[in-house]
C-alpha positions as CSV (number, residue, x, y, z in Angstrom):
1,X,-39.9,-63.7,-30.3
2,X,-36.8,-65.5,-32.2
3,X,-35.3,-68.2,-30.6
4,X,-31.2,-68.7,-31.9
5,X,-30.1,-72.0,-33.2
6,X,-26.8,-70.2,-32.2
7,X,-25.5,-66.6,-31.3
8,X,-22.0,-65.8,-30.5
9,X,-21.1,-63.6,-27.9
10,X,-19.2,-60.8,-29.6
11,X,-17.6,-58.2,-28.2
12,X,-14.8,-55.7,-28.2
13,X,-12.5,-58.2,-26.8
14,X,-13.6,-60.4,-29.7
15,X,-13.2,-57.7,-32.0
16,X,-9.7,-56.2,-31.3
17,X,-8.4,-60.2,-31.4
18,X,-9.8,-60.6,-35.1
19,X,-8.3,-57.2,-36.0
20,X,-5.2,-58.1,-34.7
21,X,-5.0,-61.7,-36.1
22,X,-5.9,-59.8,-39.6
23,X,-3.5,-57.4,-39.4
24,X,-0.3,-59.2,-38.1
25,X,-0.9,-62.8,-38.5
26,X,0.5,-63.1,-41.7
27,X,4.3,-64.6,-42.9
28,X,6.2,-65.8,-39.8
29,X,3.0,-64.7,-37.6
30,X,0.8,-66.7,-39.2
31,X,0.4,-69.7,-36.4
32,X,0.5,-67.5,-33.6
33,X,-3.4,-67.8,-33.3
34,X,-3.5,-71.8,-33.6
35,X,-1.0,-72.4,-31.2
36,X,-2.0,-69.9,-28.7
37,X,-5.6,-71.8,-28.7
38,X,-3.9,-75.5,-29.2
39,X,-2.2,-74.7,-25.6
40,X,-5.6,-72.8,-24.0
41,X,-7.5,-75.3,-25.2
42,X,-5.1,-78.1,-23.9
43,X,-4.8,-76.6,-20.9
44,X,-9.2,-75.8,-20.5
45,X,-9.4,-79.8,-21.1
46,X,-6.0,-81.0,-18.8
47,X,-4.2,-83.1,-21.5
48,X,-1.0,-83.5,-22.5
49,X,-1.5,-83.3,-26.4
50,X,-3.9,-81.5,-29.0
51,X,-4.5,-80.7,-32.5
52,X,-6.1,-77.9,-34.1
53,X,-7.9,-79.0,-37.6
54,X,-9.9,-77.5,-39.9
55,X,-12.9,-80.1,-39.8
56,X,-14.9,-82.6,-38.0
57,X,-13.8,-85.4,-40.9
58,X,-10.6,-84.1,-40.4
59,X,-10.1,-84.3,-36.6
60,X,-11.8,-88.3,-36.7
61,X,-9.8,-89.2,-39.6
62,X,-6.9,-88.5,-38.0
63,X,-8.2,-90.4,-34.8
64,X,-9.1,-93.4,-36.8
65,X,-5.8,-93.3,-38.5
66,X,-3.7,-93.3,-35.3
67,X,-5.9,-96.1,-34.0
68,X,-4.9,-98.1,-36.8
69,X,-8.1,-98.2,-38.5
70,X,-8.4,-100.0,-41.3
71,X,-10.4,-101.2,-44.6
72,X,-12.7,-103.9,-43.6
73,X,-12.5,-103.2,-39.8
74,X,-15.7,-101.8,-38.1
75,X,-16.7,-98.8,-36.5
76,X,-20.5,-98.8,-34.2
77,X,-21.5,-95.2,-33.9
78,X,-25.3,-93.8,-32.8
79,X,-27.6,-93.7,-35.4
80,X,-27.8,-90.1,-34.5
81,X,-24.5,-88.4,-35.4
82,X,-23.3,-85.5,-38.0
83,X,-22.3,-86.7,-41.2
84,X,-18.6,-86.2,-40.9
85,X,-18.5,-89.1,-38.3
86,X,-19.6,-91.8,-41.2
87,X,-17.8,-90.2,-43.6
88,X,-14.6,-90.0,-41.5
89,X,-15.0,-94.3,-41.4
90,X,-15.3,-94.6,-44.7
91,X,-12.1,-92.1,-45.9
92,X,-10.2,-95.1,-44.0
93,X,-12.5,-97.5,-45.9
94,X,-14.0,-99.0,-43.0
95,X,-17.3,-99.6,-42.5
96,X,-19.6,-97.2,-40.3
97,X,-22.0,-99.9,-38.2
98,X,-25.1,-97.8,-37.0
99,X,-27.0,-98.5,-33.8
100,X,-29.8,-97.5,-31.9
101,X,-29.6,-94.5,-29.4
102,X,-30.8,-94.0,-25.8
103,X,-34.3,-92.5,-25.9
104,X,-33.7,-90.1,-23.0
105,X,-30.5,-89.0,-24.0
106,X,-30.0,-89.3,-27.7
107,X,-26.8,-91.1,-27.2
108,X,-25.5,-94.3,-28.2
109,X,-26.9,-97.4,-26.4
110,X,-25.3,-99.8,-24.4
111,X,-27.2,-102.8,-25.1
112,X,-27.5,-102.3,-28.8
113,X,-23.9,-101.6,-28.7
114,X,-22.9,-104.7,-27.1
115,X,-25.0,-106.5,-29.6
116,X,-24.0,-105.4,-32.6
117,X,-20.0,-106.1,-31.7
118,X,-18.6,-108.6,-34.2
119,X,-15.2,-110.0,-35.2
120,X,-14.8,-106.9,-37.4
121,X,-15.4,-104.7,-34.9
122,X,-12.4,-102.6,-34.1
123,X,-13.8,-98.9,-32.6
124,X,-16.4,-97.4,-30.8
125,X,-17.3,-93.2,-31.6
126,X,-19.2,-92.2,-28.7
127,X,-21.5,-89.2,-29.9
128,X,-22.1,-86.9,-27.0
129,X,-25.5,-84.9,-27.9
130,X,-26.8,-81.6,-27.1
131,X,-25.3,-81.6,-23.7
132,X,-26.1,-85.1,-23.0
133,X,-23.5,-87.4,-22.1
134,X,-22.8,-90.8,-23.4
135,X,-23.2,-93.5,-20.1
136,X,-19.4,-93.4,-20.8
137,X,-18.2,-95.8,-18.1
138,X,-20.8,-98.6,-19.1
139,X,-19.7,-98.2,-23.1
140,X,-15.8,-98.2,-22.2
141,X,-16.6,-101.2,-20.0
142,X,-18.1,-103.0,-22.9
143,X,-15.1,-101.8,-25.6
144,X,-12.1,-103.3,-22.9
145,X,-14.1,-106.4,-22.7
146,X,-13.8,-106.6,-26.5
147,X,-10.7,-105.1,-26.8
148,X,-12.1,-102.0,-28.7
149,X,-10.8,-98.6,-29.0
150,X,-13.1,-95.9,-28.0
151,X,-12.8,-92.0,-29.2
152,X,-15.2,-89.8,-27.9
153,X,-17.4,-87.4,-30.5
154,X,-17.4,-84.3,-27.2
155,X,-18.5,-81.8,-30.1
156,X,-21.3,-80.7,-27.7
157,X,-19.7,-82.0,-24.6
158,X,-17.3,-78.8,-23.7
159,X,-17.2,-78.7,-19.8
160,X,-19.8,-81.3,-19.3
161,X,-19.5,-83.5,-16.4
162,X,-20.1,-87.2,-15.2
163,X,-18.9,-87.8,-11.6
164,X,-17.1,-84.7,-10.9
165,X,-15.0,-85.7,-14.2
166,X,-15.1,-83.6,-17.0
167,X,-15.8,-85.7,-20.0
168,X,-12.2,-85.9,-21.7
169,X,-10.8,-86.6,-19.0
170,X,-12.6,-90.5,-18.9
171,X,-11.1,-92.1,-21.9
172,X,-8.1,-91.5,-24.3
173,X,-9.2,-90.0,-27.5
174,X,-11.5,-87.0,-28.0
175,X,-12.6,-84.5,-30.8
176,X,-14.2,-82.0,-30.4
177,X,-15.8,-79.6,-33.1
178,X,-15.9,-75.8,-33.0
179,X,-18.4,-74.5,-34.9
180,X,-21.0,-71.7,-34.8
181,X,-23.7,-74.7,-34.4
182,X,-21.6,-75.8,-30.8
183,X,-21.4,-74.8,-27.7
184,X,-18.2,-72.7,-28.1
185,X,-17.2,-70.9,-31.4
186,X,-13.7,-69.8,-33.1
187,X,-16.1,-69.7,-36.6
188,X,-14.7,-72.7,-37.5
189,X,-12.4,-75.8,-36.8
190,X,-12.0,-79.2,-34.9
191,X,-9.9,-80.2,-32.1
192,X,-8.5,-83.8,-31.7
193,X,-6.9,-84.2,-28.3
194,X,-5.6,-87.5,-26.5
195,X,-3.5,-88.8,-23.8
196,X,-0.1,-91.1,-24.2
């Protein structure tokens, strides 16, 4: 028996949407696509604002860069990430600060969080893993003590749940990536959302 990494649902639905997009979503047609699933996807997740990129370094570069993000500044993520999230630190020439993870959920750590904050410190990326969800409220308790901004890695968060509240809805920026290796698949992309 084969178990899937990952299998896409695909069916005629699917099917008669990528013929369509191929035939008529060229010239003047050509975002029709995008913003259709910017505004679904806006709407799935109940925020005011969202933006469709084309990769995971992408999506938290543009994060970081709208935090104000900066060289020397500091950024504590889990020790167990994808690479895009240390890259995305250093395209904005900070420094990616690596800590130790939760051994029952594979998320970042609280305590080794907290002790790893410094001066430099200026942002937090919260790495939600394989379904498993960040203890959110203790990490954006720690980051407003410090004065610390906090985006939220929800690649393989979509639709998870702490408290009744689905997981973007807890802080202010989010990214989620959309790949065949994810929960949910358009074959490729990121989404960055927020709230004002």
């Amino acid at each position: 028996m084969k178990i899937y990494y990952s299998k896409p649902s695909i069916t005629k639905t699917e099917i008669r949407h990528v013929m369509k997009a191929a035939k008529y979503g060229w010239g003047d047609k050509c975002y029709d696509y995008i913003n259709l699933f910017e505004r679904k996807f806006q709407s799935f997740i109940n925020t005011r604002y969202s933006i469709a990129t084309s990769s995971c370094t992408g999506a938290l570069h543009l994060s970081l860069l709208a935090l104000g993000i900066k060289d020397g500044d500091e950024v504590i993520i889990p020790e167990i990430n994808w690479v895009a999230v240390s890259s995305s630190i250093e395209c904005v020439r900070a420094k990616p600060v690596i800590v130790d993870i939760e051994k029952d959920s594979w998320c970042i750590d609280p305590i080794s969080l907290k002790k790893n904050i410094t001066s430099k410190t200026k942002a937090v990326i919260a790495v939600h893993l394989y379904g498993n969800l960040c203890n959110i409220n203790q990490i954006k308790k720690i980051c407003k003590e410090n004065k610390i901004k906090l985006i939220e890695g929800a690649a393989e968060a979509l639709g998870s749940k702490i408290k009744k509240k689905v997981c973007r809805n807890i802080w202010r920026y989010w990214s989620f990536f959309i790949s065949w290796s994810e929960n949910y698949d358009n074959r490729r992309g990121w989404h960055d959302s927020y709230k004002k």
